[in-house]
C-alpha positions as CSV (number, residue, x, y, z in Angstrom):
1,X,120.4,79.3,49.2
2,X,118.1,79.0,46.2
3,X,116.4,82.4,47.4
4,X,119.8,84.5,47.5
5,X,121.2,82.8,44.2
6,X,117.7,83.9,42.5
7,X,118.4,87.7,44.2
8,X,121.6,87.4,42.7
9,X,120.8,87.0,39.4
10,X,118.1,89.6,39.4
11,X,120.6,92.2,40.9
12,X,122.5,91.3,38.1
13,X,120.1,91.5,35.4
14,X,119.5,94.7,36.9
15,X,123.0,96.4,36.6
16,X,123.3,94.9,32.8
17,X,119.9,96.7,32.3
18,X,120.4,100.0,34.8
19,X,124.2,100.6,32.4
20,X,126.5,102.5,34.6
21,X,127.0,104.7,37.2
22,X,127.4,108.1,36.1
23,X,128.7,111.0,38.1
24,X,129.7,115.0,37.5
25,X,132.3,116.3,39.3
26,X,133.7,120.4,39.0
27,X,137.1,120.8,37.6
28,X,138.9,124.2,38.2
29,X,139.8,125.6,34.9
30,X,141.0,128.8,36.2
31,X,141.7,130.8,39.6
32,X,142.8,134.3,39.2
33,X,142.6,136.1,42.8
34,X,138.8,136.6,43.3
35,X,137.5,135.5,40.2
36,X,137.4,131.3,39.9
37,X,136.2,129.5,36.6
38,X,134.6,125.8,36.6
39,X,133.9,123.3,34.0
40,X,131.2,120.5,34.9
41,X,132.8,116.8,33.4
42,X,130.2,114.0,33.2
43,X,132.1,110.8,34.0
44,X,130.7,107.3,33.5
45,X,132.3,104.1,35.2
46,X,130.0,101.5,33.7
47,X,132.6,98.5,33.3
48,X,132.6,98.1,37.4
49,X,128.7,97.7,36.8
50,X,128.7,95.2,34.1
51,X,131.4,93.4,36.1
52,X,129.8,93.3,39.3
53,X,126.4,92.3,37.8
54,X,128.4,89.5,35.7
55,X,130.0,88.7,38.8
56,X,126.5,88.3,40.9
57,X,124.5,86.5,37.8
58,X,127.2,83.7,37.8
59,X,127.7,83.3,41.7
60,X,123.3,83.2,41.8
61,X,124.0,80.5,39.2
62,X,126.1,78.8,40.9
63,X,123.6,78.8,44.4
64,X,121.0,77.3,42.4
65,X,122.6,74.6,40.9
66,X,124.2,73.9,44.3
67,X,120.7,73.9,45.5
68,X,119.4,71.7,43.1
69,X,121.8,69.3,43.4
70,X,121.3,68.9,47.3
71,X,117.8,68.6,46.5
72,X,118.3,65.9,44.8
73,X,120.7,63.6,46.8
């Protein structure tokens, strides 16, 4: 348990340091018969990140301590 709570908390570190996920997609701007216009839009989704790695730092803390603490009884 103490080796996946430690991967946790690296994974997490990871995504707080790695920012967010970033993707481009094509909007169609205009489509007149043959002729078709696009515009590239960068979009960024980096609270899912900072959750997720927030998310995996406290659940790794967690694992440790409950490690520790079985360790110790």
């Amino acid at each position: 348990m103490k080796i996946i709570g430690i991967l946790l908390i690296l994974i997490g570190i990871g995504a707080f340091i790695f920012g967010g996920i970033q993707s481009i997609e094509k909007e169609k701007v205009l489509d007149v018969g043959p002729v078709e216009i696009t515009k590239e839009v960068q979009r960024s989704d980096s609270w899912q990140l900072y959750a997720a790695g927030g998310i995996a730092v406290l659940t790794g803390i967690i694992l440790v301590l409950i490690d520790r603490r079985k360790a110790s009884a």
